[in-house]
Every structure is written in C-alpha cells, then in structure tokens.
C-alpha positions as CSV (number, residue, x, y, z in Angstrom):
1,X,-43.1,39.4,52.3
2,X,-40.8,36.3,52.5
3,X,-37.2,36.9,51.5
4,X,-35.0,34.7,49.6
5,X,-31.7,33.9,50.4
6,X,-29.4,32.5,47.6
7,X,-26.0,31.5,47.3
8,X,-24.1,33.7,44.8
9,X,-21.0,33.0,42.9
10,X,-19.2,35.7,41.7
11,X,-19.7,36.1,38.0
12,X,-18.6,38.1,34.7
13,X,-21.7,40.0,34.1
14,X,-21.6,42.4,30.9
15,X,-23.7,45.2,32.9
16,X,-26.3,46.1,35.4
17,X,-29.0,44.7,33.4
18,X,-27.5,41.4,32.6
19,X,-27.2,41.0,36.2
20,X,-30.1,41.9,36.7
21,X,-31.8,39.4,34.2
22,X,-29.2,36.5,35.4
23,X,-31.0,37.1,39.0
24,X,-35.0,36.8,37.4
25,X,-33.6,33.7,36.0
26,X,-32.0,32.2,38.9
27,X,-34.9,33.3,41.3
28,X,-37.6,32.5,38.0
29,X,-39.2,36.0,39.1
30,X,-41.7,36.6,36.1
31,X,-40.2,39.3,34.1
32,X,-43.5,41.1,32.8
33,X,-44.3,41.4,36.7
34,X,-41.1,41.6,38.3
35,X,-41.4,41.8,42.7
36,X,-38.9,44.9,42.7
37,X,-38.5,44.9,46.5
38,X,-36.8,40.7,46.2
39,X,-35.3,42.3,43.1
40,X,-33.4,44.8,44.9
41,X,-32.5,42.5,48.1
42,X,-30.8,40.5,45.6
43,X,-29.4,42.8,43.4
44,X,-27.7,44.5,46.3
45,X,-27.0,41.9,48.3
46,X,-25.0,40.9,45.5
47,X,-23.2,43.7,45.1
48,X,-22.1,44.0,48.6
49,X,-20.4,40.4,48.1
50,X,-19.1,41.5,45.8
51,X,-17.3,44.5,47.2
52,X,-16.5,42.5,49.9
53,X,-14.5,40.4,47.3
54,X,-12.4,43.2,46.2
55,X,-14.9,44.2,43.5
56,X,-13.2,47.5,42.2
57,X,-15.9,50.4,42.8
58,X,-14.5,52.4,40.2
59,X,-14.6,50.5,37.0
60,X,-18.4,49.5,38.3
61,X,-20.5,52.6,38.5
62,X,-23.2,51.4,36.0
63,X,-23.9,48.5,38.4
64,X,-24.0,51.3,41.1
65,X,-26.0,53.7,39.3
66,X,-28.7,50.3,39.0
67,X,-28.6,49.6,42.4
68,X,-29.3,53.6,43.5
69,X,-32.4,53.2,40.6
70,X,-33.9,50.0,42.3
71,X,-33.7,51.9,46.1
72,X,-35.3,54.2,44.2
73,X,-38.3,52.5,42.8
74,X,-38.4,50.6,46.3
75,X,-38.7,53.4,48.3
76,X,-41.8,55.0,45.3
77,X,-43.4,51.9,45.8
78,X,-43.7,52.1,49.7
79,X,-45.9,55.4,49.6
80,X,-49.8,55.2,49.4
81,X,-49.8,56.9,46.3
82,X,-46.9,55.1,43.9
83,X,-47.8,56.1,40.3
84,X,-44.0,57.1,39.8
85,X,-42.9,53.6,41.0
86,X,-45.1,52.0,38.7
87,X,-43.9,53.9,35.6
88,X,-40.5,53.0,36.9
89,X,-41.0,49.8,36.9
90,X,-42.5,49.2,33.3
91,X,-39.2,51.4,32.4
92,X,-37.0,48.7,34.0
93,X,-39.1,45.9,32.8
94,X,-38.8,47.3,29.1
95,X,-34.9,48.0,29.0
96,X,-34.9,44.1,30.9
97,X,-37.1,42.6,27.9
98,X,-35.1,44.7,24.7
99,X,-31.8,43.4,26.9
100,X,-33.3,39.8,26.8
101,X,-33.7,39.6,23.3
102,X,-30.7,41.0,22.5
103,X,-29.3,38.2,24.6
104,X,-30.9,35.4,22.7
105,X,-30.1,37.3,18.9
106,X,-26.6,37.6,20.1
107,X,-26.7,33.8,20.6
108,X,-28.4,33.1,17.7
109,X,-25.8,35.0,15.5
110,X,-22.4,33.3,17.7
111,X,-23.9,29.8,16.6
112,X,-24.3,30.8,12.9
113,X,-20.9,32.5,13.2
114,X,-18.6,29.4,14.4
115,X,-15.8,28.8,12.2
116,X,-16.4,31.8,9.7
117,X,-12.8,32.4,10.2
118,X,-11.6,28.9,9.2
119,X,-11.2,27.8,6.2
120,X,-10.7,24.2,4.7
121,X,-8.3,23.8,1.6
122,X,-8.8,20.3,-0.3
123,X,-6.9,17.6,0.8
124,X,-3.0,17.6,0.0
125,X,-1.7,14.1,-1.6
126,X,0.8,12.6,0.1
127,X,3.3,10.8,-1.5
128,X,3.7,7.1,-0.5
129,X,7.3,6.8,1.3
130,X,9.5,4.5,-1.2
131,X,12.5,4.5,0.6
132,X,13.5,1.0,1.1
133,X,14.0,0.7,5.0
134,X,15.5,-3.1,5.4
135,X,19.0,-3.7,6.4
136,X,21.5,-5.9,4.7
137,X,24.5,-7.3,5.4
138,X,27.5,-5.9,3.2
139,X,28.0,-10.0,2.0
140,X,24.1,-10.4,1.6
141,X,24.4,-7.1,-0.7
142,X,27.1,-8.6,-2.8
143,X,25.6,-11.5,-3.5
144,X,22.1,-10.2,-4.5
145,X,24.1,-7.9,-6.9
146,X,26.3,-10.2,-8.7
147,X,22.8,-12.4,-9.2
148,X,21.0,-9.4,-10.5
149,X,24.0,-8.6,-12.4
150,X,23.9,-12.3,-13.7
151,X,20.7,-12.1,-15.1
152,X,21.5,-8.9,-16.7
153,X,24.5,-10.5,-19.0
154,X,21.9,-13.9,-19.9
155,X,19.8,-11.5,-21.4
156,X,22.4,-10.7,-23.6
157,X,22.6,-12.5,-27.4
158,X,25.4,-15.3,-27.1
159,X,28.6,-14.1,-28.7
160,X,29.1,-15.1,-32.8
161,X,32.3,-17.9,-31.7
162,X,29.5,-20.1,-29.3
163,X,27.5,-20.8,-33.1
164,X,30.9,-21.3,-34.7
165,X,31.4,-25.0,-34.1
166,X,27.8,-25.5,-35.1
167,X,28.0,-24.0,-38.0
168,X,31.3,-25.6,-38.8
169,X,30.4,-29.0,-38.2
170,X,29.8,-31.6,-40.9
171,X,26.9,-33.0,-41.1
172,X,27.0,-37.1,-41.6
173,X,23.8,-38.2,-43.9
174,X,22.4,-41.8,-43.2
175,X,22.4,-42.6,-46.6
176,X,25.9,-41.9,-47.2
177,X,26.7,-44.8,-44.2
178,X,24.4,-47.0,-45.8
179,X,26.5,-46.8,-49.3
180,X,29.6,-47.5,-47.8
181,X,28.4,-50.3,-45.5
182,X,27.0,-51.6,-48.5
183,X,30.7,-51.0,-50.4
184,X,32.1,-52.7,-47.2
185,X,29.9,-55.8,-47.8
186,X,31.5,-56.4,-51.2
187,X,34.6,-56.7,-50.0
188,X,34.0,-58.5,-47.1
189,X,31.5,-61.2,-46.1
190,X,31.5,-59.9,-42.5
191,X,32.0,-56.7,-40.4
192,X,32.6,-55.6,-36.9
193,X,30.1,-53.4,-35.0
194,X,31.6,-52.3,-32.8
195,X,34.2,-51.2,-35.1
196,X,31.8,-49.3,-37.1
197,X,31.3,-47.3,-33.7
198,X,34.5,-46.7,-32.9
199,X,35.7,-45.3,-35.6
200,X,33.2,-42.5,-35.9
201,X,35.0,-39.1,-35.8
202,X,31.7,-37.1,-35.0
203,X,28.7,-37.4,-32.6
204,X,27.0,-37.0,-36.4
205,X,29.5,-39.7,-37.7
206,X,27.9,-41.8,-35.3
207,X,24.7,-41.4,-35.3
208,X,24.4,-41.7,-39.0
209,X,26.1,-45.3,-38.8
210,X,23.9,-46.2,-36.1
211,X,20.9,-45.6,-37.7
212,X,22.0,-46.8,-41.2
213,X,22.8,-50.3,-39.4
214,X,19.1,-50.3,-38.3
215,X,17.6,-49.0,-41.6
216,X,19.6,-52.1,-43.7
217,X,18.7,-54.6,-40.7
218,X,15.0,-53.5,-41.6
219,X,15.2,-53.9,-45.3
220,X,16.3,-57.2,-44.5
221,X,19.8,-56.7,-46.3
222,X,21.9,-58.0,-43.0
223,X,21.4,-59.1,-40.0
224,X,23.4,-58.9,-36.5
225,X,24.8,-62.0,-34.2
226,X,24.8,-62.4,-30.9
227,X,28.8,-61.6,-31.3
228,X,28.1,-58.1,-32.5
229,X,29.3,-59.3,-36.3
230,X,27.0,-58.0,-39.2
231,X,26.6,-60.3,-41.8
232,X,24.6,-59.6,-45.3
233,X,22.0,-62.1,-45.5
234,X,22.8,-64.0,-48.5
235,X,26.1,-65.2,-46.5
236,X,23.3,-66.2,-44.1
237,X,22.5,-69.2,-45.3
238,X,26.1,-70.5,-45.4
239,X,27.1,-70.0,-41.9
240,X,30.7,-70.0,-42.4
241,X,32.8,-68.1,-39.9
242,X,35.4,-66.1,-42.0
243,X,38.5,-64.7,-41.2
244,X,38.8,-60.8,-42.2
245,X,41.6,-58.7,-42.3
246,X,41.4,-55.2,-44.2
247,X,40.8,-51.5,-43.9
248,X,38.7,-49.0,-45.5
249,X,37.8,-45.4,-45.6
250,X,34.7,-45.1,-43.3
251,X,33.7,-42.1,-44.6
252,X,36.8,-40.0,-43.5
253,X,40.5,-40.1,-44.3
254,X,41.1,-42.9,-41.6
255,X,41.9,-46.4,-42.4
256,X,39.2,-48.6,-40.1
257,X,40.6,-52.4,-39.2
258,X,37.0,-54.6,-40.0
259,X,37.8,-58.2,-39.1
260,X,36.6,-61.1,-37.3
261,X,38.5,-63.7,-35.4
C-alpha cells in the first residue's frame, strides 16, 4: 500500500470531521469508499504537526477522540474477520457525508445572507455650495459697489424740478414768425438775416424763425441774396439797395436793429 506524503499547513478547522473531509479533498480520496488506513496516516500525521506547533491538547480532545476512532477502525480492519471495521466505516463515512452537506447549505445560506445587515437610505440632496469664493481688492470692491449703487438710483423716476423748465418753456409757433416777418416787410423793403437769428431768445425762438424764412422763401413771398438780406419779391424787380434803420418787437419785448448798409 503506497503512502502519501503531503505538505500540511496548519489550518482553522471547525472539528475532527471537517478535518477530516478537508484531507479526502486534498488527497481526492473517494468519500463513499474512503482507504481508512491513508486516512489515518494523514489524519495523524497531521495532528502530530500540529502538536509539534504548540497545538494546545486540551482545548482539542474531539480531534483526539477522532484520531483514537480511526486507530481503531485500522487496527478492525487488519484481522481476517473485520465485519466491525466495516460497520465502522459506513459510520464514519455517514457522519463525513451529513457533515459535507452541511458544509455546502452553510455556504449556500452565507451567500444569500451578505449584506442583510445593511441597509441603504435614499440618496441625501446636497445643497450646491453658493458661497462666493473670489477675492477682491478693498478698491476693486468699492468701485463695483458705487456702480451697482449707480444703477440702483437711474432706475429711479427723475425728480419733478428736471421737467420744470420744459414745462415752463414757451413754445414759439412758425406761423406767428411768419406774421411778423410779414409786418416787418411793410415797414421795411429789406431785412437782415442774420439779425433775425440773433435775436432769438429761445432755441424755440429760433427755430420757428428759421423755418418761417424757408416756408415764405417757398411760397415765393421773398427771396434771400448772396449778402444774407431778405427781400420780398415785389422789391425784386427794382433792385435798389436801401438804407434801413429801425427796430421792432421780434416777438418778445426786445427792440431788434433790422438794417442794411
């Protein structure tokens, strides 16, 4: 009978059996026809490394008790007659197949049992992190404030006194300038231009005399010579230079000087 010789490690075995299956394993001994005389060379072979290792004899009397069981059965099975040793050993093999498949339910029942003790809540939200992190200078601060402050105070209505000289002003109508340019006229066979213009009290003022000069050049009623004078076109025709020296009322309380030299 060939013997085997193995290399053991020293291992956490739950009891005599489990070592017993871990060495069937290791040695693939068929377990429904197990050689119980290479059984018990390794089984005790084993446990002599083991005491050799400082295995503590008195917290292992199971694995003891095992080893005194398979001497045992070794010794039944060397007499001619071993009947004993054979009811022995379906014992053994029994209580080795019950312990197998209590192995692989064990197993079966850690893998379903992961992470029954955790627990997963739904996820928390997390609030985005407004803070504003960018540094400024204290000048760069002040500056961005007074401009925000700036737009602030445009948003506000303009005060009542900015509308008060618009509302206050005096509105000059075209028509009126036209009347007394036309008064002007007969009086006086010429006028100045530019004396028209300069007289003008108002931005209105003027504008209304501008535009009354073109409105009576249109019509025809005067016309303008290349020395600024106008002259109403039935004094056209004559083409006599005349000296004028007078004042009116240009449509305020101011006396306007209308001559030409």
């Amino acid at each position: 009978m060939s013997t085997l010789n193995p290399e053991f490690k020293l291992e956490v075995f739950e009891g005599p059996l489990d070592l017993l299956l871990h060495l069937i394993t290791k040695n693939k001994l068929n377990i429904y026809d197990i050689p119980i005389i290479t059984l018990v060379e390794q089984y005790t072979e084993y446990i002599e490394k083991c005491i050799g290792e400082g295995f503590d004899i008195d917290s292992a009397s199971e694995f003891l008790e095992m080893a005194a069981r398979l001497l045992y059965i070794k010794s039944a099975a060397l007499l001619p007659v071993h009947e004993e040793a054979e009811k022995l050993k379906k014992e053994l093999t029994g209580e080795l197949i019950e312990y197998q498949e209590c192995k692989k339910m064990a197993a079966k029942l850690a893998e379903m049992g992961k992470g029954i003790n955790s627990y997963a809540r739904e996820p928390m939200e997390i609030k985005a992190d407004m803070r504003y992190k960018r540094v400024h200078s204290p000048k760069e601060l002040l500056e961005h404030y007074l401009l925000a402050a700036g737009k602030k105070l445009r948003r506000l209505p303009p005060p009542v006194d900015a509308f008060r000289g618009i509302v206050a002003r005096r509105i000059v109508s075209v028509s009126s300038k036209i009347s007394l340019i036309k008064n002007l006229f007969a009086k006086h066979k010429r006028l100045r231009l530019i004396e028209l213009y300069k007289r003008s009290e108002t931005r209105s003022d003027l504008v209304a005399t501008f535009l009354a000069v073109l409105e009576l050049s249109r019509q025809g009623s005067i016309y303008i010579t290349d020395s600024m004078d106008i002259v109403h076109t039935p004094e056209r025709e004559k083409n006599e230079p005349t000296q004028l020296d007078t004042t009116e009322n240009l449509g305020g309380n101011k006396e306007n000087e209308l001559s030409t030299a």
